[in-house]
N, C-alpha and C positions, 0 to 999 in steps of 0.2 A: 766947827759947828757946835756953836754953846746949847743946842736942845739936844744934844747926845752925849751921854755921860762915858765913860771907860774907866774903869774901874781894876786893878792888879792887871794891866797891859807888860805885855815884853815887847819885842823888836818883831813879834812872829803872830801875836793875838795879844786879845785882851779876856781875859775868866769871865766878866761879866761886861754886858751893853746894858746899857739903860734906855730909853728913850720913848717920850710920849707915854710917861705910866708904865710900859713893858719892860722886863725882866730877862735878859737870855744870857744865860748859861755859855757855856762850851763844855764842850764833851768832857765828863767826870770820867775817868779809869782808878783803878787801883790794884796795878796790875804786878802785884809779888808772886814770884815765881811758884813758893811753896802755898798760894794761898788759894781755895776751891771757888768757886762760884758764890758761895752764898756769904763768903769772907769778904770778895769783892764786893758784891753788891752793898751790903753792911757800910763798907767804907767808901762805897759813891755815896752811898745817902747818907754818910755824917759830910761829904766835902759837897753837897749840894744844902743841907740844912745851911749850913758856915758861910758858903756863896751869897746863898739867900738874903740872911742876916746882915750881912758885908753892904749888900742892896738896898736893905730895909725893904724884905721880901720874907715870905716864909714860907713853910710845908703848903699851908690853907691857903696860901694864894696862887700854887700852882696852874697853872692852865693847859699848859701839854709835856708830856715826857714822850721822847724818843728814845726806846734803848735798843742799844745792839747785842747781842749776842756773838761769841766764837761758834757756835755749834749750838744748836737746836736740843740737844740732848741734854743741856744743863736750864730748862725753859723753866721746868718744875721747881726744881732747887732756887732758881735767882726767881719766881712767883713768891715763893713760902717766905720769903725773907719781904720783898715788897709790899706781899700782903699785911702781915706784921707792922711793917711800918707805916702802910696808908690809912690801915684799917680807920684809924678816929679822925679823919680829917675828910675835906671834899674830895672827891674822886674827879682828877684831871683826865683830857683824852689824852690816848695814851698808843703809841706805838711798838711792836717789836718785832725785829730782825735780822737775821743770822747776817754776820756780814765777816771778811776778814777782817782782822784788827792791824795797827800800824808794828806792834810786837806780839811774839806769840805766847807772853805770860799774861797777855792782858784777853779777858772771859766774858767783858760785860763793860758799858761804855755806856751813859746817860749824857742825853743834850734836854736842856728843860726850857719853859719857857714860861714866865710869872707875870701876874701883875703885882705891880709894888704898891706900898701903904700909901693909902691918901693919896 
């Protein structure tokens, strides 16, 4: 299908879909053992800026984020960090919730979905 692009694919997914203008991601983790919630989060949103780019996509062209959460109790901590990082840009709809994760060092999981440039 040459109007669907795929972009960094392994044998199991592909990081980024392209198609018709749209942008989607797959779920960001950054899931070190010793690292808290707002370390994660930090380091989803440097490996979804980098996705983006990869796309010819960016922060501002966001259109929706779905994050999950380990546990509801870290909601505060992984906001203060997203806040921080959206604050100068468009504000995407945006989803969150507690879900289990696939490993239990991982706290926070972003799936995004963009439109791309031009």
């Amino acid at each position: 299908m040459s109007d669907i692009e795929r972009i960094h694919s392994t044998d199991r997914m592909s990081r980024i879909v392209k198609h018709n203008g749209t942008v989607y991601l797959c779920g960001q983790t950054a899931g070190e053992a010793d690292w808290d919630i707002q370390r994660q989060t930090k380091e989803c949103l440097k490996k979804i800026e980098n996705l983006l780019a990869d796309a010819d996509s960016a922060v501002d062209r966001i259109l929706s984020v779905t994050i999950y959460v380990r546990d509801m109790k870290d909601f505060a901590a992984m906001n203060a960090v997203w806040d921080a990082w959206i604050k100068d840009h468009p504000k995407p709809a945006r989803a969150c919730v507690e879900a289990r994760m696939a490993r239990p060092e991982i706290l926070v999981e972003m799936s995004v979905v963009a439109a791309a440039n031009g």
